[in-house]
Each structure stands twice: as C-alpha cells, then as structure tokens.
C-alpha angles and dihedrals in degrees: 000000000000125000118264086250093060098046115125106247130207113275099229092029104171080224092057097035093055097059095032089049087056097041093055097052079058095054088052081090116101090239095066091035088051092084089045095071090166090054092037093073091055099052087053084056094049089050091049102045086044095055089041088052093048094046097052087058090069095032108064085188091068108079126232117006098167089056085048091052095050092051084048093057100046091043083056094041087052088055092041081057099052091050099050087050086063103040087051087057092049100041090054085057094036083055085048088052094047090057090051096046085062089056091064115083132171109237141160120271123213106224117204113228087205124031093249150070125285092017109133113267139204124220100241120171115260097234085058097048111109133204116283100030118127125220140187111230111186133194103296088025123132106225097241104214144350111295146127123265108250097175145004125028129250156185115241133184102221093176084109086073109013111032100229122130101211120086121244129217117242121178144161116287121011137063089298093068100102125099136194128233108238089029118125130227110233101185144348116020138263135189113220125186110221115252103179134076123240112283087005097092120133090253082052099057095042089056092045086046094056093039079068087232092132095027104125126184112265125235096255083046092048087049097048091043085063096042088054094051088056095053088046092046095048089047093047090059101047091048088041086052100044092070092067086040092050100042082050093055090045094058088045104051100022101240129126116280122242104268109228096243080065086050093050090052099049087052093051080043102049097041119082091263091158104064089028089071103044100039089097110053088041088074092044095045090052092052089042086059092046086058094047091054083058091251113131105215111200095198140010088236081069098054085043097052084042093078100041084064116131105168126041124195110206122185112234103238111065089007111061101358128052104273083230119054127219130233106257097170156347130247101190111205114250108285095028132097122233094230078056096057091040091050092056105035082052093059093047087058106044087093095044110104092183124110088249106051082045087058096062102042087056089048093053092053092046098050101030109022092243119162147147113333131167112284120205130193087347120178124195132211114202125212107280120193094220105050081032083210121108111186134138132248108237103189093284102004124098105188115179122186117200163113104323094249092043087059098040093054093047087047087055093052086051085053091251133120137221109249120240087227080061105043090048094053087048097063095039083053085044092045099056097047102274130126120232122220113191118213125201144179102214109279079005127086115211100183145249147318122215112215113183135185110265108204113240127256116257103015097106088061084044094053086048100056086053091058083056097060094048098257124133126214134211131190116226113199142144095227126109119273092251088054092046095039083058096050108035087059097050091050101051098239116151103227135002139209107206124196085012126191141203088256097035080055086053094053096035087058092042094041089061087048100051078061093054096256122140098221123205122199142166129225140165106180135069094251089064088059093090100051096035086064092052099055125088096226107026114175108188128198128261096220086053143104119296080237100051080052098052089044084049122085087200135036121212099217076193098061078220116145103196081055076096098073089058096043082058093045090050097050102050080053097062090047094044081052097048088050099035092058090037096046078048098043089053096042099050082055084080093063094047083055092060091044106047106025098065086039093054098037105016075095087062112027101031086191092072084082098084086068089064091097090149085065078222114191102251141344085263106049091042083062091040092053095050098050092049084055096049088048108049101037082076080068104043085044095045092084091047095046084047104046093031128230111297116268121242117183091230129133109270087249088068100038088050094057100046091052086055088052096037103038104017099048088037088056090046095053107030101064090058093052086047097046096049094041081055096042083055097047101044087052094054094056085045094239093122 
C-alpha cells in the first residue's frame, strides 16, 4: 500500500485544476516565460498581434483586425496551455508535498544527558534538536529526527513515510540501525544519536523534492532544449526575412504583400511549439511518477540516467528470491522423532501470522499429517526483538522457536546445552543459503528447521523481458558459488557475484563502465555505500544505513529491492515520452506548412496553390485553423505528457520504430484531419 502522498491522483482533479488554472495565468508574465525560450517567442508573438489588433481598431488603413485579434487570442491561449501543462505537473508534486507535510509533526525530544540508556533526560523541541545529540524514544514515541540506533532495539511504525502498515525492527549495529523523523516507536526503547541538521531531514527534502525547489533540468533535457532553440532561431529568420522578400514580390508583381500577424502565425506555427510547451512538465511528471512508486529520486538526472541502464545488479534475498524464506524440512536432534520436532514446531507457529511461521505450519500437515487439535491453558510468546524466540506455554511445556544463539542462550539458562549434532547442522544449513530456525522444550533441544529462498514467480519471465531489452542482470549474494550457481539458474539472470564483498561490489561496477555500460544497482548496509557511489542509478533502501541513503541518488521509501526493475521501467518511460512528443510535435509541423504557406503567398505566387491540398475555405480561416491546432493539441497531449507513453519491454530499435510509426506518422496525419475539421467548422460559424 502506497503513502497518501504517493496516491495517483485524477488528471484533471478539481483540487489540482483550480490552483494550476490560476497558476498558469500567473505564469502568462515575461519573467516566468523568460526560461521557457521556445514559449517566449510566442508570447512575443501574442504581445505584438494583440497591439496590432488593437491598433487597427482605431486605424481603419490597417486590414483585418478582427482577424488580428483571433490570431492574438490563440497565440495567448497556446502560451495559457503550456502553462497549465506545467502547473498540472507541478500541482500533482506540490499535493504529494502537502501529505507529507501532515506526517511532520513538532514534538519533544527526550535528550539524553548521557549517551546511554537509563541517563536522566530534558524535553527539548524537535526543530531545535542538532546533530550529534542523543535522544531516548520510548514505546508511543514519535522518533523525533533523522538518526542511527546506538543502543537498544526497537519496534517502529514506519506507515508516516512509507505507507506500509507492518512494523519494522531497528536496532543498534548493522544495516538496521536508521531511523526516520515523524516515525513512531511501537514497543521496547532505543537511543539514537541525531544524524540530520535542522530543516535537512529526510521529510524535509522530499517535500522540498516534490515542490520542484531543487528540480534541475536534466542533460538529455538540456540537449533537446537546444536543439529546440535552433530550430526556433533558424525559423525566426526565415520568417524575419520573409516580410522584405514579400514586400519585394508585391511591388514586382503587383500582388498584396504577407501582414505580420500572418508572419507571426506561420513561425508558432513553424517552431516546435508542441513539445516546447510540454518539455517541462515531462521532467516533473517523471519525477512525480518516481514518487508515486514510493522511490525518492534526489535528482532528475537520476530519473534520467534511470532509463539508459543496461545492466542491473540485484541482490539475491527480496530480489530474486522471496524476502521471506519457506520451511523445506526438519532435522530432528539425536533422541528425538521427526514427527517430534514437526509437532512442536507446529504448535509454536500456530500464532505466527509471517510467511515464515505459516510455512511451517503447512510443512507439518503435509509430512506428517498434523493438524488442528484442542488447545488448553495455552499461552502464547510472541516474537520479541530482543530475545529474538516466539514459542507457547502448554501446561508444562515451555517450546521456544528461534535464531540458533537466541535458543541456545535461553537452553543454558534452563541448565541445558545445544547439541553438536545441532550446531553442526546449523551451519551446514547456514553455509548453502538456508536459514536455520532452533526448537526447543524448555532444558531440551528438539532440532531445526531449515527455511530456504524460494525464487519468486514470475521473475524468470522478468528477467527475460530485460534481456529483451538488452539489460543484463547480475545476482549479488553472500552464498557459496555452488548456492548462487543453483539459483541464479533457476531464476534466469545473466551473471553472478558470489560471496560477494564491499570491494568485489566496487570492481564488479567499475568493471561494467569501463565497458561503456550505465549500472544500476540497490543497497541498503554500510558496507553498499561504496558501490552505491559508484552506480550510476543507485536506489537505497529506506530501512538502511544513513550511509547506504547519502551514496544513493534515490531512496526506496518501500525498502523494497525489486523496486529496481520499476525505477528502470520508469525511467525508459519518461525518455520514450520525451521522443515520442517530440518525434509528434515535429511531424504535425508538415500539415501547418500546407495550411498557412499557399494562404500567405498564393496572392503572390498564384502557383502555391497547388500546396492547398486541404482545399481549406479562405486564406483566413487556413491560418486561423492552424493556429487553433496548434493551440488545442497542448491540451489533448497534456495527459499523455503527464501519465507518460506506455512502457513495452522491447529492444530500443523497436521501440524506436514503432514510435516513428505511432507517433511520427500520427503526427504526420492528424494535423491535417484537425485543420480541415477546424477549417469546417469555422466556416460554418462564419468566422473563416
């Protein structure tokens, strides 16, 4: 389940069209069309048709002005849409905000006198707390800013910032030592020194993110920005240069020469208006869809990079295997039955609602037949992240079910001792992959249950797709070779790295790039910093270290590393959007040609109307028309800028192709339908 603040919204939400309508009358200033250059020629246009409109009211020697004054309006309108497109995708991020906003609260901090437990503490406000303070956040207490866990272990509801519903275990050491302003404590106690600055928590700079204050344009938005003010440039001197040429024509054959309100519609409608208007929110919205998927994207560049990736480094556990891992079979301890160790690791598990516990109950009933049975001054112990055992109390029967150390510690204080048939099953269970769960009866151990990664459905087809597209994958895990040879077959991935280390991770990144790959990669520990640095797209997880967060370019507010493969899908959608309106916006320039060229010059050169293939009603109402077009397809393209072309897993050379069919051919046609449905109807109102 995914935060408020994430929620998809409505496109045309009246909550989000009120604010962005005003907003964009707002933006109709030259100050705010000034970093726009693309839209700042038309709004030159729009000033200067305007003022000749409203001369030619008063100047009965100047033609047309109701005509004038059309051309004026729709050349306003076109820069009123392009504004709105941008205030909608800033709206969207500016809601998210909001919703975040409500999960930061001021609250008192308990600081700690001492660094450690039990020292005497003073209430002091959270906005006022500094870094390296330590504070004491007990069970119903809001964590008050962003730190690491130095002692003590925890409980936290993390929903405020990630949406999800189930508690998470922090605790002191480890990769599970970060902790979240605005994040409540559910059970237990930890002290946590304070990492971030006042007004630089982690809430603070996602607000600030989706508010769009740090957004900067990306390199491929930069290029194609450029490109798009050459194209401008080049178009503004031919049509500059027209007027003399035209005036010289006129004399010489004795024809009327082309107005400059004309002049002004055939260069909107020559410059690439279209995407012009909707780069912008292109980037937001891309950024806005990162967010939505719960992935904090620190930059657009990030998003950007996000969809060049061509080689994506998983870790095994959560990725490509199930995060938790199933019971696959019992190892009863010497002296005692299976069908012992399966009855009472059954019962331990009958109030344990994980994966996990669930897992075991169903393995019991399918070797052994075990199922419900009457249960009597039952007690049960739930799972406790500090004894690390859950269990239940039948009448004289302690049974605790737990981490191997945390069992044997609880058996000594019973006056009993592990097994070495049991330890040594443990770590052979430890050494391929598996994860070892120790039973015991009170003084008495029973034996162990083997839990293993189940590869997840589906992946192999996944993984597939990605090949596709001409992404390799690599499997990151600590296991054996043998262990990650197994599994990485069975899953489909294209390399692995087993036993792997922090500097194996390094070489393994640096290695890709020397080869002229962009690597993506996830990480949660200390000890991923490194590597994370070096990616190109590293998305880091929420429940990590505070290091693992500042190495990363993105943050998963899910802790959820598959979460990759959609960080990569979103960003190739953002990149197929960007081409496929700009592929449209310069292909519906050819229709305008047709429309506007014989009406301005067919006076002239009698022979241009042969290029009035539309058969359109007069010269005025084929520039009119155009101008309207160009206008109103900003609106019908501001969902599809906002919401993004939809993603296909298919190689970049077919994707490639079926954008230039889709969206160059489409570009191609449609403006000629459009025109000549406008030219009709603005016949039929008599306003051509």
């Amino acid at each position: 389940m995914s935060h408020a603040s994430t929620r998809a919204l409505p496109m045309f939400d009246a909550a989000l069209l009120k604010p962005a309508l005003a907003e964009s009358i707002k933006r109709l200033s030259p100050r705010a069309q000034w970093s726009n250059p693309v839209m700042f020629v038309v709004w030159i246009g729009s000033v200067l048709t305007t003022v000749l409109g409203l001369t030619a009211l008063h100047d009965h020697r100047l033609p047309a002005p109701a005509f004038t004054l059309a051309v004026a309006a729709w050349l306003w309108l076109t820069v009123w849409f392009a504004n709105l497109a941008e205030a909608l995708a800033e709206g969207r991020g500016k809601a998210q905000a909001a919703a975040l906003r409500s999960a930061k609260k001021r609250v008192y901090a308990k600081q700690l006198q001492e660094p450690r437990h039990g020292s005497s503490w003073l209430p002091v406000p959270s906005d006022e707390l500094i870094t390296g303070r330590v504070v004491l956040v007990e069970a119903g207490d809001t964590v008050p800013a962003d730190g690491e866990v130095i002692e003590g272990v925890a409980s936290v509801d993390e929903s405020a910032i990630t949406g999800e519903s189930a508690p998470v275990i922090r605790e002191s050491g480890g990769d599970r030592s970060a902790v979240t302003g605005g994040t409540r404590v559910l059970s237990d106690w930890i002290v946590v020194r304070v990492t971030a600055k006042p007004g630089e928590a982690f809430l603070d700079r996602m607000i600030a993110m989706v508010e769009g204050a740090k957004r900067s344009r990306t390199p491929n938005e930069i290029a194609l920005t450029i490109l798009l003010v050459a194209l401008t440039l080049v178009f503004l001197v031919v049509c500059v240069t027209l007027l003399p040429f035209s005036l010289y024509s006129a004399q010489a054959a004795g024809g009327g020469a082309v107005s400059v309100p004309v002049l002004v519609a055939l260069l909107v409608c020559l410059i690439p208006t279209t995407i012009g208007a909707l780069l912008s929110a292109i980037g937001i919205a891309g950024m806005s869809r990162m967010l939505r998927a719960n992935v904090l994207a620190m930059s657009g560049r990030a998003v950007e990079a996000a969809g060049d990736v061509d080689v994506l480094l998983l870790d095994k556990t959560g990725t490509i295997t199930l995060g938790n891992r199933q019971a696959t079979a019992f190892h009863p301890a010497p002296g005692v039955t299976a069908q012992q160790l399966a009855e009472a690791a059954q019962l331990s598990s009958l109030p344990d609602e994980t994966p996990e516990g669930r897992s075991i109950v169903v393995l019991a009933k399918q070797q052994y037949n075990l199922r419900g049975r009457e249960l009597h001054d039952v007690h049960f112990v739930p799972f406790s992240a500090r004894t690390r055992m859950s269990g239940v109390d039948d009448g004289a029967r302690h049974i605790r079910k737990g981490a191997a150390e945390a069992i044997a510690s609880h058996v000594a204080e019973q006056g009993g001792r592990m097994p070495d048939a049991v330890r040594e099953r443990v770590g052979n269970i430890a050494r391929a992959g598996g994860t070892p769960l120790v039973v015991a009866d009170g003084a008495r151990v029973l034996g162990t249950i083997e839990l293993k990664d189940i590869v997840k459905g589906g992946i192999k087809e996944r993984f597939g797709e990605l090949r596709r597209m001409g992404i390799r994958t690599v499997m990151i895990t600590g296991d054996n070779p043998l262990t990650a040879a197994a599994i990485a077959a069975e899953a489909g991935v294209d390399d692995f790295l087993a036993e792997a280390t922090p500097e194996d991770k390094l070489a393994l990144i640096r290695q890709h790039q020397s080869e002229g790959h962009l690597v993506a990669m996830t990480g949660d520990g200390t000890n991923d910093a490194p590597a994370l640095a070096q990616a190109d797209v590293a998305v880091a997880m929420n429940s990590g270290t505070s290091a693992a967060k500042e190495a990363g370019n993105m943050v998963d507010l899910d802790s959820n590393p598959t979460k990759l493969l959609e960080v990569v899908e979103v960003g190739k959608q953002m990149l197929m959007t960007r081409g496929s309106l700009t592929t449209f916006s310069i292909a519906n320039d050819v229709a305008k040609y047709f429309a506007i060229i014989p009406a301005a010059f067919a006076a002239t050169y009698p022979q241009l109307r042969a290029l009035d293939v539309m058969h359109l009603h007069s010269p005025q109402s084929a520039i009119l028309s155009a101008v309207v077009f160009n206008a109103l397809i900003i609106v019908l393209l501001i969902p599809l800028a906002l919401k993004g072309v939809a993603y296909r897993a298919r190689p970049a050379a077919q994707l490639l192709r079926r954008n230039l069919l889709v969206y160059g051919l489409g570009g191609l046609v449609a403006p000629f339908l459009g025109i000549k449905l406008i030219d009709l109807a603005l016949t039929a109102l008599h306003l051509g």
